[in-house]
N, C-alpha and C positions, 0 to 999 in steps of 0.2 A: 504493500500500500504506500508505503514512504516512496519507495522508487516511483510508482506511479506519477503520485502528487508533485515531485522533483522535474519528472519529463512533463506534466500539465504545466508547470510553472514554466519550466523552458519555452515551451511553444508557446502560451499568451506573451511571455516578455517579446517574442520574434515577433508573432502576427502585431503586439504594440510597435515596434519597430519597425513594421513593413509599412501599419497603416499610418505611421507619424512620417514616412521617406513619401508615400504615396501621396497624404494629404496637405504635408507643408507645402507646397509648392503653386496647390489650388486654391491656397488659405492667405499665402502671403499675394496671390494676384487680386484676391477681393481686397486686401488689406492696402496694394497698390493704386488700383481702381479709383480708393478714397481719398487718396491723399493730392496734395497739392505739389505739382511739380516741383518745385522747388526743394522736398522735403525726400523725393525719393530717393536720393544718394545721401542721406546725412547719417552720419557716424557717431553713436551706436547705432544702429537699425532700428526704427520704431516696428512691430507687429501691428501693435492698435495705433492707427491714424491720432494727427494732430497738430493740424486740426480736423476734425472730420465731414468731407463736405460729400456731394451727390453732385457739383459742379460735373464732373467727367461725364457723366450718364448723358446729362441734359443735352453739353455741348456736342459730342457723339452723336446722339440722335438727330441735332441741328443741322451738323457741318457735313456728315457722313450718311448717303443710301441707306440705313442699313433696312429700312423697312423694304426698301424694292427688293434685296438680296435675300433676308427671309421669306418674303410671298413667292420669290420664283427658286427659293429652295423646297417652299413648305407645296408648293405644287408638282415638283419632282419627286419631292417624297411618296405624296399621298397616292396620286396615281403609279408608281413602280409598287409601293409596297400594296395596294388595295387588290390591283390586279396581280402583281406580279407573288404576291402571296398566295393567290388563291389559283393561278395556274401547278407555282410549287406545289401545293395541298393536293392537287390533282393526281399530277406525275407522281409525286411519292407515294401517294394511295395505289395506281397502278403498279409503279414497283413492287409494293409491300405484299398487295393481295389478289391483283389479278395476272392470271396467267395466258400470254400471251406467246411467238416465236419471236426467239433472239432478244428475250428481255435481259439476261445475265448480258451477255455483249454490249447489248445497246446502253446498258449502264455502267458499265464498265468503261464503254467509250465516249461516256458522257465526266465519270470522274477524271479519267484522261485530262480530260481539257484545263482541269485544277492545275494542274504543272505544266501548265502553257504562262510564260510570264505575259504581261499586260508590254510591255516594251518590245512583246516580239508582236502584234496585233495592232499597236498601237497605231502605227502609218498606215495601214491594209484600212483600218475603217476611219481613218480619218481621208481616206483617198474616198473612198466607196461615200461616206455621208460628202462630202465636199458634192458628188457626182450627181447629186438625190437631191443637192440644195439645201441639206438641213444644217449647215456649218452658219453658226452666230443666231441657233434656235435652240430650242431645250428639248428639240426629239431627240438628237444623241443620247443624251443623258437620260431619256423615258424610254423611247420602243425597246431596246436592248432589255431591258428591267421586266416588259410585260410578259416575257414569256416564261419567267421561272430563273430559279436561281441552284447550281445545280450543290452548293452548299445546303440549302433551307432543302432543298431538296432531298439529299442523303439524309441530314438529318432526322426528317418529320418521318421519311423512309423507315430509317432503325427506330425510330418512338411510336412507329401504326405497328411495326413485327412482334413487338413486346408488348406493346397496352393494348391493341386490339385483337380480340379470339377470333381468329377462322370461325368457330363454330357460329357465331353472332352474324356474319355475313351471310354464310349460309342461311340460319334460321327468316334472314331479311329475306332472303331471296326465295325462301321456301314459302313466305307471304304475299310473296309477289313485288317483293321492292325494286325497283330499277337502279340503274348505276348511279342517278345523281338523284334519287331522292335517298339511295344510302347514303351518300356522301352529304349530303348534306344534313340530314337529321340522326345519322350514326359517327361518322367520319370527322367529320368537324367539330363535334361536340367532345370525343374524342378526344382530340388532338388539341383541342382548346389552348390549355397552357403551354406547349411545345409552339403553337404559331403564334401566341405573344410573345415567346422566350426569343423567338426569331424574328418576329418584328419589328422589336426594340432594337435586336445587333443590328439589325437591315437599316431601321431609321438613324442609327448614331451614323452607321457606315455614309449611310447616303447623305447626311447633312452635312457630315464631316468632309466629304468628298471636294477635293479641289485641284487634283489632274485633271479629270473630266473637263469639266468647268472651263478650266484655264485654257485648255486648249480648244472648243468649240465655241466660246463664249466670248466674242469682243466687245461687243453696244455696253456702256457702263447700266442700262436699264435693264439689261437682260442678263446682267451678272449674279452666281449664287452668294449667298452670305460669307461663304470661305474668299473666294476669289477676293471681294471688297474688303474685308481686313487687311490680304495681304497687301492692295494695294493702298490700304492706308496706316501701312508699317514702312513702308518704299516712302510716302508719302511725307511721313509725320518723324521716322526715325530719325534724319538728320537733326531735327529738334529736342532730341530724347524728348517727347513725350509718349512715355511708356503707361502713366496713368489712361492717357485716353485709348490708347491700341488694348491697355485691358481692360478697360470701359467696356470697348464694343467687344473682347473674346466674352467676356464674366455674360453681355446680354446673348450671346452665340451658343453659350453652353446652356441657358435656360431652358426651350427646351428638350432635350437630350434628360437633363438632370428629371425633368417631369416625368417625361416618358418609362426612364427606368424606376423611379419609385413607385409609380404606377403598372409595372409591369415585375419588380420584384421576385414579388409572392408567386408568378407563374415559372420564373427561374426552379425556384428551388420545386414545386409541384412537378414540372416535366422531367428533372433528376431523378425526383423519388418514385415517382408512376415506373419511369424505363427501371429503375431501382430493384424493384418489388417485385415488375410482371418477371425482369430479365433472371 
């Protein structure tokens, strides 16, 4: 029991440790945010501001897009992730439970494509979308997204083999259920917490995203929220004013920060489901 309580003590001290390396760093940019340029080089380092103002926010919002760059992030989002999650939801339910020819291959040659880097692709579809017209549009950044993502895909795949029983489909079908009204009132319900557990990575990824962006996206009106920061780091840097650059990260990471406390609870529910069935 003593060695136990010794190795318990050890790990809280690390996991305190990991989460004090993980969080100073998000703690001291709010703590930046607040403060008055002038004060953010001064020696000792303040943590809490002083004096502490909201000035940075305000002017941000004033001087800097940032509302254009959220609405045509927050419209990239929602349609990659509304549809493009519910194409994945599909193909993984096929993987998982319908038998079909050449479905081991076909997914095998779909995870394939994972060890494709983005730098070897990157010119092929920026030639091809240039060819189509949609270069300094935000369909590069959405059709790609609508047909599935073959990540959320494996995923939801190994979370339908373990949480859902064969037997359960059968018995649907022995009622007469069809493919998508299983899917939809067996399959999705289902799978519930695994596609917000994926949703959430999907939305940081896609908000976060600023290769994309950068490279299909010139008009400053049709720029995502990544892109307009960093041009107003290029912008503003010469000035150090680092308070206002993390003005606008602190309102960029807003919502991200939502999305996952609100999605939390289904994190740890699709662990323990695949947990328990597996």
């Amino acid at each position: 029991m003593r060695r136990e309580k010794i190795l318990n003590a050890w790990a809280f001290l690390l996991l305190l440790l990991g989460t004090a390396i993980m969080l100073g760093p998000f703690i001291w940019s709010i703590s930046t945010s607040l403060k008055d340029q002038r004060n953010v080089f001064q020696i000792p380092p303040k943590w809490i501001p002083d004096p502490f103002t909201f000035k940075n926010y305000v002017d941000v919002w004033d001087e800097v897009p940032l509302l254009s760059g959220m609405l045509n992030s927050a419209i990239i989002v929602v349609l990659v992730l509304v549809i493009g999650i519910f194409t994945s939801t599909m193909a993984a339910y096929a993987f998982a439970k319908i038998n079909f020819p050449f479905k081991e291959p076909i997914f095998l040659a779909l995870l394939g494509t994972m060890m494709i880097p983005y730098a070897v692709v990157m010119i092929p579809q920026f030639i091809m979308f240039s060819k189509l017209d949609w270069v300094d549009t935000l369909l590069p950044l959405i059709v790609p997204g609508l047909f599935g993502n073959i990540v959320i895909i494996f995923f939801l795949r190994q979370f339908l083999q373990s949480a859902l029983p064969d037997e359960l489909i059968e018995a649907a079908k022995i009622d007469g259920s069809g493919f998508f009204h299983t899917f939809f009132k067996i399959v999705i319900p289902t799978a519930k917490p695994a596609i917000a557990a994926q949703a959430a990575l999907s939305f940081m990824g896609i908000w976060n995203d600023f290769l994309g962006p950068l490279i299909y996206l010139h008009s400053p009106e049709k720029q995502t929220i990544q892109v307009v920061i960093a041009q107003m780091q290029a912008l503003y840097m010469g000035s150090s004013n680092y308070p206002l650059i993390l003005a606008a990260s602190i309102i960029s990471m807003v919502p991200c920060i939502i999305i996952f406390l609100f999605c939390q609870k289904y994190f740890v529910q699709s662990l323990a489901i695949t947990g328990i069935k597996g």
